[in-house]
MIGU-340399 format. One record per residue (C-alpha): chain; x negated, y negated, z negated. Coordinates in nm, 4 decimals. Layout:
<atoms>
(atom "A", (X, Y, Z))
...
</atoms>
This chain:
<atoms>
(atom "A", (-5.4473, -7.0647, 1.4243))
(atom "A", (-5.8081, -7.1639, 1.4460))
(atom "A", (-5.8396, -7.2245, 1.8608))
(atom "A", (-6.1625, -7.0079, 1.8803))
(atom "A", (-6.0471, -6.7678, 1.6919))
(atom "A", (-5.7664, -6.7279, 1.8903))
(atom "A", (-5.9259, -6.6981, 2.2469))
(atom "A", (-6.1642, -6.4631, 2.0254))
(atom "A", (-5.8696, -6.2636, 1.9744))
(atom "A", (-5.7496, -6.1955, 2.3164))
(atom "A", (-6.0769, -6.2351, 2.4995))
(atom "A", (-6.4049, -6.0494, 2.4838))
(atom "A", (-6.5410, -6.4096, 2.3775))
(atom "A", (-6.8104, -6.4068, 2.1272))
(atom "A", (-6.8230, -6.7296, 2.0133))
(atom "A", (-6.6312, -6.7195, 1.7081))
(atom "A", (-6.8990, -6.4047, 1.5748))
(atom "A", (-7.1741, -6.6418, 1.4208))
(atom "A", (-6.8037, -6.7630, 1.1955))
(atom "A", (-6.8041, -6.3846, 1.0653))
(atom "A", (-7.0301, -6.2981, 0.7931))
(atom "A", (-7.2276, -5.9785, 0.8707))
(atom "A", (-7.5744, -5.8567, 0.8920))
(atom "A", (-7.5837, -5.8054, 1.2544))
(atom "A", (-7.3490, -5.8899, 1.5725))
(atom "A", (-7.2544, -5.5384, 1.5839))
(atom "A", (-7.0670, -5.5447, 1.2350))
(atom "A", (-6.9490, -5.8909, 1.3183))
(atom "A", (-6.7778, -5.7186, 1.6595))
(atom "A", (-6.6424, -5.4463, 1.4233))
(atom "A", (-6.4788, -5.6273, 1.1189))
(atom "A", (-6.3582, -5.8728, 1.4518))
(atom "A", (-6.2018, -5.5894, 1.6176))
(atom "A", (-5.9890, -5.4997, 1.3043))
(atom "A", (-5.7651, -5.8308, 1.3729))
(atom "A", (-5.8239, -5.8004, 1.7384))
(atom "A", (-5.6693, -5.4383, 1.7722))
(atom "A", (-5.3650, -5.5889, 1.5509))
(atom "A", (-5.3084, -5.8756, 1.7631))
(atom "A", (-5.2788, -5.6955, 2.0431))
(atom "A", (-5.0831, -5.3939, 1.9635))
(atom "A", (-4.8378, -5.6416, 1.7779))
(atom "A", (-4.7811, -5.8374, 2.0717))
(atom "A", (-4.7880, -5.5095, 2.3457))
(atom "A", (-4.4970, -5.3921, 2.0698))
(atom "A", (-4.3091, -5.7280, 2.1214))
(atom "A", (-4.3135, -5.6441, 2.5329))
(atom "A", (-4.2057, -5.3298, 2.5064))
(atom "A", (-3.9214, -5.4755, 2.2588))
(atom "A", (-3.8519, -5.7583, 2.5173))
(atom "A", (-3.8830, -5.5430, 2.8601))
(atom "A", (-3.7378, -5.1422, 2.7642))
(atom "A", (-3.5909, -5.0665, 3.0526))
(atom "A", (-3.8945, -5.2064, 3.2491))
(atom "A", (-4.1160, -4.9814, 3.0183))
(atom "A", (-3.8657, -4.6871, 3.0803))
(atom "A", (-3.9086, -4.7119, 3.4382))
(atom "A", (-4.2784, -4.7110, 3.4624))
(atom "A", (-4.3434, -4.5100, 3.0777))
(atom "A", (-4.4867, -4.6094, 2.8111))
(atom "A", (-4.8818, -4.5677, 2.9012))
(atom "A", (-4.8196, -4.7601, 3.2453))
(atom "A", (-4.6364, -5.0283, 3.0514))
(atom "A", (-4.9202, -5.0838, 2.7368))
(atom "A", (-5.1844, -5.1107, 3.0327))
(atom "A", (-5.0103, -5.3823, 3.2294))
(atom "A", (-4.9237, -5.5804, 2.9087))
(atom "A", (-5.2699, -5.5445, 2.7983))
(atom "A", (-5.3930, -5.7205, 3.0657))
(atom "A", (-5.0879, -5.9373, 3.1116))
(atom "A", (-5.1014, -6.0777, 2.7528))
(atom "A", (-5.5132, -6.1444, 2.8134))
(atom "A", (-5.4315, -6.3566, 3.0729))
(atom "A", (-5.1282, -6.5186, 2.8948))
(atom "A", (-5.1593, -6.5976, 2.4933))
(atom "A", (-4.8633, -6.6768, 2.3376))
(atom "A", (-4.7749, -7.0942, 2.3035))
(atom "A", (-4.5355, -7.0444, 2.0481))
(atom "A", (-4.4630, -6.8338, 1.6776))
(atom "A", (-4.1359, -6.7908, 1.7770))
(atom "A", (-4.2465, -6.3806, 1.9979))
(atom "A", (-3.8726, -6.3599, 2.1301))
(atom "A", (-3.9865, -6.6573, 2.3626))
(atom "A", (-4.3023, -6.4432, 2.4196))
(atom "A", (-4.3366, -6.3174, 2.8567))
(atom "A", (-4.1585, -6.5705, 2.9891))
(atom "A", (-4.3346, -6.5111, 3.2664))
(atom "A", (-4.4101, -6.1363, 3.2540))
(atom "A", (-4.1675, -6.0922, 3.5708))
(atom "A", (-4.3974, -6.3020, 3.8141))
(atom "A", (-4.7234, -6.1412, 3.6711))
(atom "A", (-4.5596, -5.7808, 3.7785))
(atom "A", (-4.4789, -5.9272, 4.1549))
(atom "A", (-4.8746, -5.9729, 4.1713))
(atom "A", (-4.9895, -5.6351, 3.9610))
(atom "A", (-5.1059, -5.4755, 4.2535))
(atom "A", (-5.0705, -5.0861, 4.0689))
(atom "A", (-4.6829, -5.1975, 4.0591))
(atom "A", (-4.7048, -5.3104, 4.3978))
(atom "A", (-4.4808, -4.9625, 4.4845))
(atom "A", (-4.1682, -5.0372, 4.2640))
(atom "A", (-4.0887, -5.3542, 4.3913))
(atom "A", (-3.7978, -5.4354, 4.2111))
(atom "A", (-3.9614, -5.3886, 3.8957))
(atom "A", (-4.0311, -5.8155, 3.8745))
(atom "A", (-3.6435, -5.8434, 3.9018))
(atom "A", (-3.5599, -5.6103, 3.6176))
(atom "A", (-3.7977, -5.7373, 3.3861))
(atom "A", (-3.6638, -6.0772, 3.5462))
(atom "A", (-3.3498, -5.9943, 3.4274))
(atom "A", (-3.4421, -5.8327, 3.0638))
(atom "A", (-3.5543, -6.1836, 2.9988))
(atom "A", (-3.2773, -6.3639, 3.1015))
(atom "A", (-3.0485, -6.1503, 2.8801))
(atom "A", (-3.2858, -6.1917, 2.5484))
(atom "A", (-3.2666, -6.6067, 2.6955))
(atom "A", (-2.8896, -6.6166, 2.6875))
(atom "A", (-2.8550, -6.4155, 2.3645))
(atom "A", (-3.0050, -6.6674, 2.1674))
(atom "A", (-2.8167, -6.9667, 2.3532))
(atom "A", (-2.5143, -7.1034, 2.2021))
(atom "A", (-2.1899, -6.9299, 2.2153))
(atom "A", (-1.8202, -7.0898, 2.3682))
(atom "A", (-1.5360, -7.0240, 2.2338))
(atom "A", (-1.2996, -6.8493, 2.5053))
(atom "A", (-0.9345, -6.8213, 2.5563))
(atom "A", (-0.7343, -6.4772, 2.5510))
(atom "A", (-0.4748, -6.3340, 2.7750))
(atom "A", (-0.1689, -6.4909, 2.5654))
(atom "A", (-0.3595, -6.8776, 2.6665))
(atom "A", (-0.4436, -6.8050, 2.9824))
(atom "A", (-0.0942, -6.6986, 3.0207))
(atom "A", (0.0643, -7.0156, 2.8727))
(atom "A", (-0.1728, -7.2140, 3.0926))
(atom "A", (-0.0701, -7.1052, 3.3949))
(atom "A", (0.2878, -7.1109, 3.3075))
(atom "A", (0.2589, -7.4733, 3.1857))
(atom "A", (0.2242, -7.6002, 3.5583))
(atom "A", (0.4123, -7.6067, 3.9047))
(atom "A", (0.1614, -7.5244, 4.0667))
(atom "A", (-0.1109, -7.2885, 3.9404))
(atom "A", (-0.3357, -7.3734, 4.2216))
(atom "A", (-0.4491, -7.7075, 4.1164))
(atom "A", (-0.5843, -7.5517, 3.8111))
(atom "A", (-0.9320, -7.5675, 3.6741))
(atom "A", (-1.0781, -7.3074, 3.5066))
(atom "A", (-1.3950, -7.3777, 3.3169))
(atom "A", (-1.6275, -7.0956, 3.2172))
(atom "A", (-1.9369, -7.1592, 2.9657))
(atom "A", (-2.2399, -7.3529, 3.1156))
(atom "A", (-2.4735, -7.0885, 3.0208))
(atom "A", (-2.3059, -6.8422, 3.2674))
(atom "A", (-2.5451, -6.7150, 3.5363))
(atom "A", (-2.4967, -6.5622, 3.8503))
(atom "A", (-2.7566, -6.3121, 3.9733))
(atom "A", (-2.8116, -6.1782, 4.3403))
(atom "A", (-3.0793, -5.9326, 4.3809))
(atom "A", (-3.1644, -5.6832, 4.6596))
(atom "A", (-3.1987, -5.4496, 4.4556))
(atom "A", (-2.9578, -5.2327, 4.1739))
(atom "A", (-3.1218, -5.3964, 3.8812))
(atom "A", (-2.8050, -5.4506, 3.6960))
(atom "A", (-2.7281, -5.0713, 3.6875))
(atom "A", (-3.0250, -4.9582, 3.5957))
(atom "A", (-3.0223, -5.1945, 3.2961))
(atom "A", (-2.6373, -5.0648, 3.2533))
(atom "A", (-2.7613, -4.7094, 3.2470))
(atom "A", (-3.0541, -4.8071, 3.0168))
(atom "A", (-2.7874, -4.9386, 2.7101))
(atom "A", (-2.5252, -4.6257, 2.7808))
(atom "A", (-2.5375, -4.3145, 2.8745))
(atom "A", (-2.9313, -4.3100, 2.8398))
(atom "A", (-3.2466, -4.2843, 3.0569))
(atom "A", (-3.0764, -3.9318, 3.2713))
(atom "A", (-2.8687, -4.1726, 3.4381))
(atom "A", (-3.1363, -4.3523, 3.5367))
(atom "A", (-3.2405, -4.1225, 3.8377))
(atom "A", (-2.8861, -4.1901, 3.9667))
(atom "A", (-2.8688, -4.5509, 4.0661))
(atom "A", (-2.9538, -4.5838, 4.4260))
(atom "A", (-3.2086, -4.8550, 4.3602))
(atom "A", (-3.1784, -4.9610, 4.7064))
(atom "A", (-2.8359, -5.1357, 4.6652))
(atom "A", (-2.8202, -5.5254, 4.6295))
(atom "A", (-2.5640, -5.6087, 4.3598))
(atom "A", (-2.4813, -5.9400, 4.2069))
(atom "A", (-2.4547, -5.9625, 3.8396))
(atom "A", (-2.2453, -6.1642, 3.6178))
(atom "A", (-2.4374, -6.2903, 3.2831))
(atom "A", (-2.2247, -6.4321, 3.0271))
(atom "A", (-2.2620, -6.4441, 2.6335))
(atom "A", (-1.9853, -6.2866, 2.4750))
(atom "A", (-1.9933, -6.1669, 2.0374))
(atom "A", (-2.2889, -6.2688, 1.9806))
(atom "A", (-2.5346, -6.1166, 2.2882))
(atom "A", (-2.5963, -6.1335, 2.6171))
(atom "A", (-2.3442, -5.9240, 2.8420))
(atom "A", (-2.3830, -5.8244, 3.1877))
(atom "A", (-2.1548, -5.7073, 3.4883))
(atom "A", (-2.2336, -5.5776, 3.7895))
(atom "A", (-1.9561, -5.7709, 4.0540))
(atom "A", (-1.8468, -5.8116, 4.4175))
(atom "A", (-1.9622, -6.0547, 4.6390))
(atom "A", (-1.6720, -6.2054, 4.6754))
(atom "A", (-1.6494, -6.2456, 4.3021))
(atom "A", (-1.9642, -6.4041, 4.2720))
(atom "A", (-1.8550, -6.6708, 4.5402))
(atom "A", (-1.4880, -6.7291, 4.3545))
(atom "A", (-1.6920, -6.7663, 4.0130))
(atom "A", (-1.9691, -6.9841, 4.1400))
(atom "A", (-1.7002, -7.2131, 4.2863))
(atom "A", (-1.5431, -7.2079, 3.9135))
(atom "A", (-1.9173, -7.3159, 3.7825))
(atom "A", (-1.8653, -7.5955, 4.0395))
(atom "A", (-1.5030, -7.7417, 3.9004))
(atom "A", (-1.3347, -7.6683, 4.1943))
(atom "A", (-0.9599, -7.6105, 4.1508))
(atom "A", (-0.8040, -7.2612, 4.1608))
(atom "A", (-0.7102, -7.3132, 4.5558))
(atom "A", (-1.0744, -7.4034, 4.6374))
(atom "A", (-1.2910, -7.1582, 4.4631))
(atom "A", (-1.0711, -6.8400, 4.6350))
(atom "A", (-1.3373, -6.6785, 4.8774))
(atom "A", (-1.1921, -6.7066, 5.2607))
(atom "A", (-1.2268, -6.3216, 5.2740))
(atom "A", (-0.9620, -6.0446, 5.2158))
(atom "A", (-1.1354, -5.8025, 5.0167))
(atom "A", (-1.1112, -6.0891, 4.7664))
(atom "A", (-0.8195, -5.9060, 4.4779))
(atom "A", (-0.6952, -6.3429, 4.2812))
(atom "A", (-0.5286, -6.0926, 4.0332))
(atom "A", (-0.7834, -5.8095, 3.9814))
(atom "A", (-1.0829, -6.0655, 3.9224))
(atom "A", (-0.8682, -6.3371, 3.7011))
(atom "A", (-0.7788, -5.9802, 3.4974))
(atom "A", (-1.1307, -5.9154, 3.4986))
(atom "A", (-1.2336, -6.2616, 3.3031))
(atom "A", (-0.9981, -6.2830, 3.0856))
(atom "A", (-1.1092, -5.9219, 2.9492))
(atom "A", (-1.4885, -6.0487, 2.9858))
(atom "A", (-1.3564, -6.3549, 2.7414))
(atom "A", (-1.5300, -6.5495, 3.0835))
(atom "A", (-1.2739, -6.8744, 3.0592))
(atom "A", (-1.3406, -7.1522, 2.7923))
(atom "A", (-1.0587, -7.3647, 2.8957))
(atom "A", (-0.7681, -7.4260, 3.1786))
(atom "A", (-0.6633, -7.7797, 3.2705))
</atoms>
């Protein structure tokens, strides 16, 4: 796309006017505003595709107004509009009418990490019966190492982001008013049939799968803590499909 045209686009520049034929600047502004309105609904439609719970939260008139002014301030660098507000999250931590929700930036942090690792590649992962004949394959289980894919992500937050999304995708926007928003959680981000999944988790977890991201053997990546459950959380990713391979 023609660079002037472009900024014309997204700006109030009027540069690009004496390239539109018309009798007068104000028709020029007019037949200029026909793409101009397009552009911008188009790509306030892509946010609201990219960001719903984040639109949910703050509805829909709130959310076209900050995009508005968001997407003047940041023109797409790409075709590809799934890899459009990458940096919509750190925008919000500085839109001063937001200023109230604070952990708005983290959920629409989050919303793009989960359209990110959708489109990443997908690991194959083993099932119970492997896992099973893994473990049973050695003397000693705790020398294991269990790999999980490289595009798994652990999240810590202050915040109850990963519920709110949760309550977004399930039972619908009513359960919204019941997460205490207040409550840090860590999430679990993994790519499982195709999309991104997520899963809200312990601390303890987080620390035990972390040390898995690391390599560290079975032994080493068990948290030193006794609310730590080996069994509950080694159930837990095997039903996730978390584990690509056990060696």
């Amino acid at each position: 796309m023609n660079t002037s045209f472009k900024t014309a686009l997204l700006t109030e520049d009027t540069r690009f006017y004496n390239e539109i034929k018309a009798p007068n600047i104000q028709q020029q502004e007019i037949r200029l505003n026909v793409y101009r309105n397009n552009v911008v609904v188009s790509l306030i439609d892509a946010l609201c595709d990219i960001f719903p719970v984040t639109e949910t939260l703050v509805g829909d008139v709130f959310f076209r107004a900050m995009a508005r002014i968001y997407l003047l301030e940041n023109q797409p660098s790409s075709p590809i509009i799934s890899e459009y507000g990458v940096n919509f999250s750190d925008f919000i931590r500085t839109f001063e009418p937001a200023e109230n929700l604070p952990f708005l930036a983290d959920v629409a942090a989050l919303e793009h990490e989960m359209l990110t690792l959708t489109h990443s590649e997908e690991y194959k992962t083993l099932d119970h019966d492997a896992v099973s004949t893994a473990f049973s394959s050695v003397e000693d289980p705790s020398v294991l190492l269990l790999n999980v894919p490289p595009t798994t992500k652990i999240l810590a937050s202050p915040f109850a982001i990963g519920s709110l999304y949760q309550a977004h995708f399930s039972d619908g926007h009513q359960c919204l008013n019941k997460v205490d928003i207040n409550k840090s959680e860590y999430l679990l981000l993994i790519k499982s049939h195709l999309y991104a999944q997520l899963h809200v988790i312990q601390k303890e977890e987080a620390i035990f799968i972390k040390n898995l991201m690391q390599q560290r053997s079975l032994e080493d990546a068990v948290p030193d803590s006794d609310l730590f459950d080996l069994g509950k959380t080694l159930a837990k990713l095997i039903e996730w499909k978390v584990l690509t391979q056990i060696k």
